[in-house]
N, C-alpha and C positions, 0 to 999 in steps of 0.2 A: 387100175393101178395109177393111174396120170391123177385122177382125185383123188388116190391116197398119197401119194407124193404131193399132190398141190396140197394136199387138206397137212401134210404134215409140216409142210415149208410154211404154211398159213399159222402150223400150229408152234413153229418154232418160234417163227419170225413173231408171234402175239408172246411168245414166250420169252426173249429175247426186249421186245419193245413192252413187258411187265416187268424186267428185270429193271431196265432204264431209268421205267418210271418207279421202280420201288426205289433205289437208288437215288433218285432227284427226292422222291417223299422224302426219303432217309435223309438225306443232303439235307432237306428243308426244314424238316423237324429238328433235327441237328441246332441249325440255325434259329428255328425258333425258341427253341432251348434257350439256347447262347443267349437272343433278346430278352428271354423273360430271366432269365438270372438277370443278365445286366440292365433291364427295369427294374430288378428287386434290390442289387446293390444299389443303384442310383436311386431308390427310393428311400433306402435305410439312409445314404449318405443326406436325401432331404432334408429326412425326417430328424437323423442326428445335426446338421445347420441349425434346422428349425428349433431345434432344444439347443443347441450350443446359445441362439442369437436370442432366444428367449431368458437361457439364464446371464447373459452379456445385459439385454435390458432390464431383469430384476437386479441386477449389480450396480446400474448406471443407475438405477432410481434410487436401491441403497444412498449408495455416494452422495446422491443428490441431497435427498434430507439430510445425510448426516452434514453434507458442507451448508445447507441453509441453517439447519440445527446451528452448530460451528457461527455459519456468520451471524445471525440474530444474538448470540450469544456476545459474540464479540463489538456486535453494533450495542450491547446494552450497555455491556462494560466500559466501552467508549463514551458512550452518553453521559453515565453515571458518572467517568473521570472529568468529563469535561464540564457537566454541572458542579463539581467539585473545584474545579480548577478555577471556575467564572466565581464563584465565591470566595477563592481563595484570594483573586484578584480584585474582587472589590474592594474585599480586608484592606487588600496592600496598598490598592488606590485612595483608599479611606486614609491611612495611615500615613503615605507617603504626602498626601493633602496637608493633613495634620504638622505631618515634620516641616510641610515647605511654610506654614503659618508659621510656626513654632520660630522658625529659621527669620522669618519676614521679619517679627516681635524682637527676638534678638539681634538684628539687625541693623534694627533701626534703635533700640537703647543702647546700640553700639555707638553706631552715627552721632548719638545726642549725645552720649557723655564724650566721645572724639571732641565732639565740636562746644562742649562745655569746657571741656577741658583746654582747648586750643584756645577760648575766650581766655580762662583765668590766664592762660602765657602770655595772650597778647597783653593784658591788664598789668600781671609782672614784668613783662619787656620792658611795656611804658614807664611802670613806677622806679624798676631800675637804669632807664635810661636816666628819666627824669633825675635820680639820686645820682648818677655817673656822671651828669652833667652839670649837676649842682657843686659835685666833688672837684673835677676838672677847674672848673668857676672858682670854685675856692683855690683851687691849686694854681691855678693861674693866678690870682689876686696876689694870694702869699709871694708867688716868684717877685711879680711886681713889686710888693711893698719892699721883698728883698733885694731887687734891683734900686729900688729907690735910696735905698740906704747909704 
């Protein structure tokens, strides 16, 4: 009887200490449940990064060309203005050349008929000095001869 009561305390106490460990399995599987979901959400959440940041770099390449597209465009347009604009300016510097001769020419047949003209006054001043003092001469003579009288 002392080995069926040892044999049954033996049989308890394994039954007892299966219970523990099915309990700790349970516990553990439990647990590793929990990590293998939350490896699989944390794996979708990668895998969704990983496409979020791949369609972010197919977007950022878009933009790309399109703003090189954009500026080549606008460096041609610039170009083409300012090849326009340097012609435009030569035009003007050509012309403005032109006007300042033009200006020079007129200028100076200003100066010379001025100064032609200033000769014949000076020529006139003398001739009617000359006459105003011829006149004077006589007037003064006549007084004289009138005094004389």
């Amino acid at each position: 009887k002392d080995k069926y009561n040892k044999t049954l305390q033996e049989v308890d106490s394994l039954k007892h200490e299966l219970e523990t460990r099915t309990e700790l399995a349970r516990r553990h599987n439990a647990k590793a449940n929990d990590l293998k979901n939350k490896v699989a959400e944390w794996e979708t959440v990668v895998k969704s990064e990983k496409e979020e940041k791949l369609d972010i770099s197919a977007d950022m390449v878009r933009q790309y060309k399109t703003m090189q597209s954009t500026m080549a465009l606008r460096i041609h347009l610039l170009e083409t203005n300012l090849a326009h604009m340097q012609v435009q300016w030569e035009t003007t510097k050509a012309k403005l050349e032109e006007t300042e001769k033009e200006k020079a020419d007129l200028q100076r047949k200003y100066d010379d008929a001025v100064e032609k003209w200033k000769g014949k006054m000076r020529d006139m001043e003398q001739k009617y000095e000359g006459i105003l003092i011829e006149a004077m001469d006589a007037v003064a003579g006549k007084l004289e001869q009138a005094q004389a009288r």
